[in-house]
Biopython code that builds the backbone (N, CA, C, O; Angstrom):
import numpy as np
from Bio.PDB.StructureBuilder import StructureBuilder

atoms = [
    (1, "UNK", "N", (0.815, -1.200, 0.000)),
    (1, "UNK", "CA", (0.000, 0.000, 0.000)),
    (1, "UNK", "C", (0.857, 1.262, 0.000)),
    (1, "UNK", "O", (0.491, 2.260, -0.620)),
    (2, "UNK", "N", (1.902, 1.226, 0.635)),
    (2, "UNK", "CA", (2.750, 2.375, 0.685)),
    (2, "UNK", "C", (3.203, 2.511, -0.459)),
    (2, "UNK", "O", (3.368, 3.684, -0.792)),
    (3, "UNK", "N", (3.448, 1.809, -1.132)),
    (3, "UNK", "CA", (4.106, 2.062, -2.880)),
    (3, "UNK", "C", (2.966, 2.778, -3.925)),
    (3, "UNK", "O", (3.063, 3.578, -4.856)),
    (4, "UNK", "N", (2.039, 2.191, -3.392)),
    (4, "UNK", "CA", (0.827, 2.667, -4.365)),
    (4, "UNK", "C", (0.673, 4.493, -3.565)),
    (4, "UNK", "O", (0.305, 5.453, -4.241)),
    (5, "UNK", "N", (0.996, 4.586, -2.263)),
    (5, "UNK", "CA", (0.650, 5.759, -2.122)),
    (5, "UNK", "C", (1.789, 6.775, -2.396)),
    (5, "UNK", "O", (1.689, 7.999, -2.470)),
    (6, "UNK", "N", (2.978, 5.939, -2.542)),
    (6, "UNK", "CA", (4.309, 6.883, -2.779)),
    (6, "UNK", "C", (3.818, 7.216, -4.355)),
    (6, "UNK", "O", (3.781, 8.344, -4.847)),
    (7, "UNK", "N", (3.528, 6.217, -4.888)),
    (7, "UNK", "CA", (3.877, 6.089, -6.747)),
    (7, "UNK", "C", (2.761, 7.776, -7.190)),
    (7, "UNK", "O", (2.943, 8.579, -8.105)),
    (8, "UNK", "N", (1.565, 7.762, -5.997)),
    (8, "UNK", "CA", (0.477, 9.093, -6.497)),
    (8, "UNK", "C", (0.976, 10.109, -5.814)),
    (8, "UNK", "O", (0.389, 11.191, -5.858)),
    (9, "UNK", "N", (2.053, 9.966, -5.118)),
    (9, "UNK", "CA", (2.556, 11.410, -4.459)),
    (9, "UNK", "C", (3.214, 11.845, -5.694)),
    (9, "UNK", "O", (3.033, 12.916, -6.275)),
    (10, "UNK", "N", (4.167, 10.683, -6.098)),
    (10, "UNK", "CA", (5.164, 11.090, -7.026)),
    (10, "UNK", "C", (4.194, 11.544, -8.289)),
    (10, "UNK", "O", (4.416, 12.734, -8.513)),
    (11, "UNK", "N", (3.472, 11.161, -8.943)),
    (11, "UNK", "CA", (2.654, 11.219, -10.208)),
    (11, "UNK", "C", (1.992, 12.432, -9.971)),
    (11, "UNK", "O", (1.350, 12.667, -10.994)),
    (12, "UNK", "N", (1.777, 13.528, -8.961)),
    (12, "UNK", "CA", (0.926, 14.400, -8.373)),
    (12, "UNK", "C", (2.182, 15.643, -8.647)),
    (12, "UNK", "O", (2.065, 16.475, -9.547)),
    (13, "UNK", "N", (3.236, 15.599, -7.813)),
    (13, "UNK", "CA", (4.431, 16.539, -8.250)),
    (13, "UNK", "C", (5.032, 16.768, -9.142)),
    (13, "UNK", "O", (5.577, 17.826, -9.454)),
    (14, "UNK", "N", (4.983, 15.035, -10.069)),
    (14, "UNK", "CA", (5.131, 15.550, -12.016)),
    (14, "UNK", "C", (4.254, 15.921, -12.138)),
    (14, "UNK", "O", (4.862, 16.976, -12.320)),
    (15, "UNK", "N", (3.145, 16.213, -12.256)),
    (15, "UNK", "CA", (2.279, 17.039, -12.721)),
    (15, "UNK", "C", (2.219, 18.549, -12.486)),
    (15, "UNK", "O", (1.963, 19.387, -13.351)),
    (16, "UNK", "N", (2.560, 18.842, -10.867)),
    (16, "UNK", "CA", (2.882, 20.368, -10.821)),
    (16, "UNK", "C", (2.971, 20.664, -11.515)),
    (16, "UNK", "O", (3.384, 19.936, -12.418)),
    (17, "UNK", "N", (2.623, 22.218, -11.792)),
    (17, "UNK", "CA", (3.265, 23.030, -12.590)),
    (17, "UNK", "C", (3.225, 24.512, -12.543)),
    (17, "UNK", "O", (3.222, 25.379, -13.416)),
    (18, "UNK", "N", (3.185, 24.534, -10.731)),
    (18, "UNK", "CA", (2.926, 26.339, -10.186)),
    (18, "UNK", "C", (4.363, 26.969, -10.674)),
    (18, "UNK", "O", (4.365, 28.066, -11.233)),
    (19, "UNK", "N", (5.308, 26.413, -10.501)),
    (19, "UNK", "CA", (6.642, 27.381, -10.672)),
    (19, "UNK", "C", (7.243, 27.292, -12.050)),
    (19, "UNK", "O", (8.399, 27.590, -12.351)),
    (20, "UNK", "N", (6.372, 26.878, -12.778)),
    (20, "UNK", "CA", (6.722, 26.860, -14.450)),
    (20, "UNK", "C", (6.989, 28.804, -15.150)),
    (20, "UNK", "O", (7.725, 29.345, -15.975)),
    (21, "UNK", "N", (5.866, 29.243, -14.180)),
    (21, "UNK", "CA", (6.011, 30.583, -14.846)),
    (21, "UNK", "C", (7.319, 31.573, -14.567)),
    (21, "UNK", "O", (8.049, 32.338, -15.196)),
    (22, "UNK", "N", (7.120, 30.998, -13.046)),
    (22, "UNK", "CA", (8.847, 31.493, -12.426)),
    (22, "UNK", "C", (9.939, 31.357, -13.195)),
    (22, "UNK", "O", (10.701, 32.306, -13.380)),
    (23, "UNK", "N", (10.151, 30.063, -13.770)),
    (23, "UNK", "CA", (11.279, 29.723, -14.718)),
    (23, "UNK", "C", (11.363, 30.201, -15.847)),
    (23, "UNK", "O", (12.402, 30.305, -16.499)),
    (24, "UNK", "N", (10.221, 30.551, -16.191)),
    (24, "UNK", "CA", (10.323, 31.085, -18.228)),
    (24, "UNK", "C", (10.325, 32.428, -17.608)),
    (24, "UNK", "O", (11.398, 32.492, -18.208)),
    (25, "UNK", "N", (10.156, 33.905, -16.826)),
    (25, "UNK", "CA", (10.156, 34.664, -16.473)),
    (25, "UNK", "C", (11.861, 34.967, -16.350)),
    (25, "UNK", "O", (12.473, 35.800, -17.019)),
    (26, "UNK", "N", (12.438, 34.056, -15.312)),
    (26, "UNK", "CA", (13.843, 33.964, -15.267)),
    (26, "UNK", "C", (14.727, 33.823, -16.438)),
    (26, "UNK", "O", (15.753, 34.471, -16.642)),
    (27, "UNK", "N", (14.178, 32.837, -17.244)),
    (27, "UNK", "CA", (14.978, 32.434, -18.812)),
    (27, "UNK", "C", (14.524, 33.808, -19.547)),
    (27, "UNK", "O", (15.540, 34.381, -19.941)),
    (28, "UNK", "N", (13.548, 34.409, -19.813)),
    (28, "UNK", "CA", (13.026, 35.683, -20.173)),
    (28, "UNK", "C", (14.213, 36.632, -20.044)),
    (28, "UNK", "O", (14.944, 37.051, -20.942)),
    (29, "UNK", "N", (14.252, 36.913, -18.580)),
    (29, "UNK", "CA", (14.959, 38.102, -18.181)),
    (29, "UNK", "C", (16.566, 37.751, -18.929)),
    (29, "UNK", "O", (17.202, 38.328, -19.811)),
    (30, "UNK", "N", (16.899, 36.225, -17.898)),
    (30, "UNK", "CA", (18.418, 35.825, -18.809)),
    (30, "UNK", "C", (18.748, 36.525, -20.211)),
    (30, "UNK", "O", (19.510, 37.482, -20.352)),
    (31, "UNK", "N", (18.092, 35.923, -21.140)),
    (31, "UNK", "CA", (18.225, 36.215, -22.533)),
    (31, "UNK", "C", (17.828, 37.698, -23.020)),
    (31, "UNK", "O", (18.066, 37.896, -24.211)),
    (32, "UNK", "N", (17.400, 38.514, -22.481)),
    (32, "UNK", "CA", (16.977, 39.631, -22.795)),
    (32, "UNK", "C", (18.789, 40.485, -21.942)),
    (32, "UNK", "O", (19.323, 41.376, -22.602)),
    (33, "UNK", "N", (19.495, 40.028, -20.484)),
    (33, "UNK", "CA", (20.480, 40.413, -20.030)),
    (33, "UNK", "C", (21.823, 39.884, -21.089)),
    (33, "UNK", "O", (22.812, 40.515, -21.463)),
    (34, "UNK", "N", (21.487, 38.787, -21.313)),
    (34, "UNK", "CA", (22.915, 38.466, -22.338)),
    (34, "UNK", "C", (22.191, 39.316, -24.030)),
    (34, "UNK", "O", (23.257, 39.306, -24.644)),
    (35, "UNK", "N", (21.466, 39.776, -24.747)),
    (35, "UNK", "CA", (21.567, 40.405, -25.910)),
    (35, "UNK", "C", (21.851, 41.843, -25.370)),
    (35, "UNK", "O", (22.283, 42.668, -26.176)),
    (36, "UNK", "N", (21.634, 42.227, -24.010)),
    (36, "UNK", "CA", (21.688, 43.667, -23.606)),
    (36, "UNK", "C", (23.666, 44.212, -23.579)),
    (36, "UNK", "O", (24.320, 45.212, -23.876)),
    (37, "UNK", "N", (23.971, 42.581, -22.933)),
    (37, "UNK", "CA", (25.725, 42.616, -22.877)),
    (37, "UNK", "C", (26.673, 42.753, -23.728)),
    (37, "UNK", "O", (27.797, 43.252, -23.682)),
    (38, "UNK", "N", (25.556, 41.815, -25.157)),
    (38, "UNK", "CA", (26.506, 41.578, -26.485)),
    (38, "UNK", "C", (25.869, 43.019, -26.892)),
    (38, "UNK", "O", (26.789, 43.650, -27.412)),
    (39, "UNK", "N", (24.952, 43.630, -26.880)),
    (39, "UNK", "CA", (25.209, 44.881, -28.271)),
    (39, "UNK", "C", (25.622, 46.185, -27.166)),
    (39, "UNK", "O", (25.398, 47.320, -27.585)),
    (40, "UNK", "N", (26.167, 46.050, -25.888)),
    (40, "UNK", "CA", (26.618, 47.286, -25.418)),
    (40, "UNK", "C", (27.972, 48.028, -26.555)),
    (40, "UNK", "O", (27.897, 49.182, -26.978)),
    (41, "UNK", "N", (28.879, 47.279, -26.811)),
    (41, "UNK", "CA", (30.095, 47.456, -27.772)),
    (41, "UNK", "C", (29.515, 48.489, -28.848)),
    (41, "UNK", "O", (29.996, 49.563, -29.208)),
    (42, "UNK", "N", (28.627, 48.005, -29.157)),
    (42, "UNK", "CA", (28.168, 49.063, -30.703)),
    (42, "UNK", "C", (27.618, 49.539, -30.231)),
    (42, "UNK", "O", (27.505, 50.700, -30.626)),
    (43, "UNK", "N", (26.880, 49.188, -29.141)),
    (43, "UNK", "CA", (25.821, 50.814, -28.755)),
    (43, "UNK", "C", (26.687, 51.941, -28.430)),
    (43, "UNK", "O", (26.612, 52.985, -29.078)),
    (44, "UNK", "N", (27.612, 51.771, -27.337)),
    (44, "UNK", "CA", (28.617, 52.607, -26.512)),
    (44, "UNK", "C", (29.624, 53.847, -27.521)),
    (44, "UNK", "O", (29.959, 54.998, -27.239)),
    (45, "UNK", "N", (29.928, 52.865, -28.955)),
    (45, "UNK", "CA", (30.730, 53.491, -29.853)),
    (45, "UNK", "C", (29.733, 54.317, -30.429)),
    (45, "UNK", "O", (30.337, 55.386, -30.515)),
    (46, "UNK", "N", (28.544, 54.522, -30.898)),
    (46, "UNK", "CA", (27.455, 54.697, -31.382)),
    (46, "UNK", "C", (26.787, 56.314, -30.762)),
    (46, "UNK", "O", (26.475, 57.276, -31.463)),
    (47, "UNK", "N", (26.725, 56.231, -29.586)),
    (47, "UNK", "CA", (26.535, 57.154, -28.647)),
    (47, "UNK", "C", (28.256, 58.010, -28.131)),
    (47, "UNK", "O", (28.388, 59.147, -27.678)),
    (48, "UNK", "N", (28.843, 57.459, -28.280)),
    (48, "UNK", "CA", (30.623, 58.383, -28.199)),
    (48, "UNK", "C", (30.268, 59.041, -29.309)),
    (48, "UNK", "O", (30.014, 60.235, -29.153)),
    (49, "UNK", "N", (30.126, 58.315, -31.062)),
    (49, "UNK", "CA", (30.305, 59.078, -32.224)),
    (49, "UNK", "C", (29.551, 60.596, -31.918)),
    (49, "UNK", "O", (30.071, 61.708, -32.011)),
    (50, "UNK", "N", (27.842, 60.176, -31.437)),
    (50, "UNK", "CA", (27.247, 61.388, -31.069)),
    (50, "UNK", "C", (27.480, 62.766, -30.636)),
    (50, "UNK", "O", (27.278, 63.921, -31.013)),
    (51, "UNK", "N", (28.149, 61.917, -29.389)),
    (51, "UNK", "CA", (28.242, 63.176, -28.327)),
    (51, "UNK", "C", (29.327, 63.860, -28.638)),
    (51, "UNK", "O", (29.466, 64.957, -28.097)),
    (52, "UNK", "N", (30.518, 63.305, -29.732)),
    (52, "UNK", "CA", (31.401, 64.143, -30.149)),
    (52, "UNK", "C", (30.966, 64.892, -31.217)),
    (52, "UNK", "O", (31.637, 65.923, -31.263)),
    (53, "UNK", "N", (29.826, 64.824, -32.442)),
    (53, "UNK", "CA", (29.387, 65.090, -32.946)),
    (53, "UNK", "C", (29.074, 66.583, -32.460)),
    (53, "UNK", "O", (29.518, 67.598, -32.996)),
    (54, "UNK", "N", (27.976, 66.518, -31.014)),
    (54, "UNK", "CA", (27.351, 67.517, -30.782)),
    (54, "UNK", "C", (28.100, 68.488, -29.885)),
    (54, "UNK", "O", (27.654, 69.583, -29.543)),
    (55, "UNK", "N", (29.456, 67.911, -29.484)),
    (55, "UNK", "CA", (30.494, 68.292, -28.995)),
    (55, "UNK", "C", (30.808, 69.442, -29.395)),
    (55, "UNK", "O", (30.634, 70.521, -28.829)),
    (56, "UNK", "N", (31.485, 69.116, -30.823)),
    (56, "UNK", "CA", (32.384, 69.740, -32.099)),
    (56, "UNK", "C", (30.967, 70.936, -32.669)),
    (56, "UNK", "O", (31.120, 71.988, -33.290)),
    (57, "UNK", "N", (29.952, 70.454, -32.302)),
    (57, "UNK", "CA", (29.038, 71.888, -33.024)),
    (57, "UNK", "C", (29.171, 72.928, -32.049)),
    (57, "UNK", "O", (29.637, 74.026, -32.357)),
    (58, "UNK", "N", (28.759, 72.625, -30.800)),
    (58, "UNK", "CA", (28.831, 73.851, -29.579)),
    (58, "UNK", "C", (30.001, 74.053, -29.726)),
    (58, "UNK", "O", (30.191, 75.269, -29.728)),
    (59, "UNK", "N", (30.977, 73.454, -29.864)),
    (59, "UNK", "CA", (32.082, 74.412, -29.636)),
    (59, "UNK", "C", (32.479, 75.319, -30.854)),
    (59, "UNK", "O", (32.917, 76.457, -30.682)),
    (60, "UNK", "N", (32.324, 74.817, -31.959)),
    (60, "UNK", "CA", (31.866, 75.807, -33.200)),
    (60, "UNK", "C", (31.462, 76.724, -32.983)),
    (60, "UNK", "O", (32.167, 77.733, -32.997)),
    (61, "UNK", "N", (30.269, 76.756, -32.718)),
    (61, "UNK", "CA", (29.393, 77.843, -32.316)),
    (61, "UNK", "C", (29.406, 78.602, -31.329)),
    (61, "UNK", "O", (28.651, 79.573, -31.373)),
    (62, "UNK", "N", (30.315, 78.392, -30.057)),
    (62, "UNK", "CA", (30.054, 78.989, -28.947)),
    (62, "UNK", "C", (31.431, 80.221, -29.029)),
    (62, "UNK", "O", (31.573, 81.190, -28.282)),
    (63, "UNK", "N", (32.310, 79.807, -30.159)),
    (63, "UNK", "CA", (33.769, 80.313, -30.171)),
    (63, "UNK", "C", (33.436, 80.978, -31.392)),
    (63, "UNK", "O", (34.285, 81.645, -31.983)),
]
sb = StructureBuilder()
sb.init_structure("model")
sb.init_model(0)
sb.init_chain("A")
sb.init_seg("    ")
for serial, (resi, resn, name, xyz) in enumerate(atoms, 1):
    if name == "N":
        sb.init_residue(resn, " ", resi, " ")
    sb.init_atom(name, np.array(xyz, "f"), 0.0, 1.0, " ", f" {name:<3s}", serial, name[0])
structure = sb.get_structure()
């Protein structure tokens, strides 16, 4: 009898599935933090080009 009642405990917890959302939420965030890491490089150069851009006008203009 105890096997039969272990075997529906066990068959009851594979079935869970409250913390499923927790995990794809987590894998979510993961993958959204590693594409944020890989395009900092081009973003960073991208935003330097700018600000020297708008750099080089004020000082144009202010002189």
């Amino acid at each position: 009898m105890n096997w039969i009642n272990d075997r529906i405990l066990r068959l009851k917890i594979w079935k869970d599935c409250k913390g499923q959302d927790l995990v794809e939420y987590a894998l979510a965030a993961g993958m959204v933090a590693v594409a944020a890491v890989a395009a900092m490089p081009a973003l960073s150069t991208t935003v330097n080009t700018v600000f020297n851009k708008i750099s080089s006008i004020i000082t144009a203009n202010v002189h």
